[in-house]
Each structure stands twice: as structure tokens, then as C-alpha cells.
N, C-alpha and C positions, 0 to 999 in steps of 0.2 A: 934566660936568653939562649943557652945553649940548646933549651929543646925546642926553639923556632927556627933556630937554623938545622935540625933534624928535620923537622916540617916542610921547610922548604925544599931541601935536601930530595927530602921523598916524591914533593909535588914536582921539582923538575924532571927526579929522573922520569915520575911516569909522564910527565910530558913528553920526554923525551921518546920512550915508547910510544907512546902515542903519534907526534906527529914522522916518527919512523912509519908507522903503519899505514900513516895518510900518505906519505911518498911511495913506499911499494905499492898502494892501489892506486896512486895516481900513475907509475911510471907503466902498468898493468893497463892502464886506460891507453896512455899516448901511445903505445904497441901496437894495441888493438887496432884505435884509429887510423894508422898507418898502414896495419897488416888491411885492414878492411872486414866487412862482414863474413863468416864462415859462409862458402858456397855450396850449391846441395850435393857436391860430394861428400863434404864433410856431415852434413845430416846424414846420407845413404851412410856412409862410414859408422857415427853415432847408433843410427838403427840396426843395420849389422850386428856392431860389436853386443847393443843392448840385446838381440832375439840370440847373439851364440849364449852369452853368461847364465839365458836361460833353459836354450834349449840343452846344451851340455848335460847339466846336474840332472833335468828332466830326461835323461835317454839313460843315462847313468844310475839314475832309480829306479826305473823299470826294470835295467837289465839285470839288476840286483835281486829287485823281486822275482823275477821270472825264475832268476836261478836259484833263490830261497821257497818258490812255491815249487820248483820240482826235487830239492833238497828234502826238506821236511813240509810233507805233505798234512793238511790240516784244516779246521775252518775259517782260520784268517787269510784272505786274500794279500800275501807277501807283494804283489808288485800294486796295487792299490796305494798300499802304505807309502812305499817308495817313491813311486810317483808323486804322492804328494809333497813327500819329503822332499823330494827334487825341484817339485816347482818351487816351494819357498824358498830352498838355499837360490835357485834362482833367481827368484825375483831381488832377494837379497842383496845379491850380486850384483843385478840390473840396476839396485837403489844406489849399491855400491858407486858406479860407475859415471851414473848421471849426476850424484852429488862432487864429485872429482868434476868433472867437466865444469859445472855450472861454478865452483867455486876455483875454476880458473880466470873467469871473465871478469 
């Protein structure tokens, strides 16, 4: 008997998790509703923030390279590299950012 009231024990609390979860995306919902739809400043704002996170890193690897191909001079193109390097941490970034946002709503 004692390990069916462990069992239950267990299956409320994660009940209880659980329907915890359903009230913060429900209370997440009535917000919304209330606040109303984002307007297109908030898209302009969204697109903004997503082209700096990328162009940053991307201007930040060039300048890297630029300054690693006039440092030690060679056949690897140094700001090629960086560049690319930049754009992934950026888009990274950019994935970073949009997945925060979307897992706001």
C-alpha cells in the first residue's frame, strides 16, 4: 500500500507542474489579448535588432581579418575566413533572438 501512495504522491505533484504550466501560458494568453496584436513598429524594431546581431559580428570579422592579412602576410585570405566566421555567430545570434521573442507569446 505504501508504494501507491508514492505513485500517487508522484502523479500529483507532476500534475501539479503541469497544470502550473497551463496557467502561466494561459495567463501569457489573457496579456496578449488585452495588450493586442504587436504593431509594425514592433516588426521594424524585431527586424532591426535581427540585421544589427548580424551585421555586428559580420563587420567585426572582417575587421579582424583585414588586420590579420596585413599582420602576417600569406596565402590564406584572413578576412574571407572571418567574415564567414561572423556571419554564422551572427546568424546565430539572429536565431538566438527570434527564438526568445517567439517563445514569449
Amino acid at each position: 500500500m505504501p508504494e501507491n501512495d508514492k505513485r500517487e504522491e508522484k502523479r500529483s505533484e507532476a500534475e501539479e507542474r503541469f497544470a502550473a504550466k497551463v496557467r502561466a501560458r494561459e495567463k501569457r494568453k489573457l496579456k496578449k489579448r488585452r495588450e493586442g496584436e504587436h504593431g509594425a513598429w514592433f516588426g521594424l524594431g524585431m527586424f532591426g535588432l535581427v540585421g544589427w546581431s548580424v551585421a555586428v559580428p559580420t563587420i567585426a570579422g572582417i575587421a579582424i581579418g583585414v588586420w590579420l592579412d596585413a599582420k602576417f602576410e600569406g596565402q590564406r585570405s584572413w578576412t574571407l575566413t572571418f567574415l564567414f566566421i561572423g556571419i554564422v555567430i551572427g546568424c546565430i545570434n539572429a536565431w538566438f533572438w527570434i527564438k526568445r521573442e517567439s517563445n514569449r507569446t
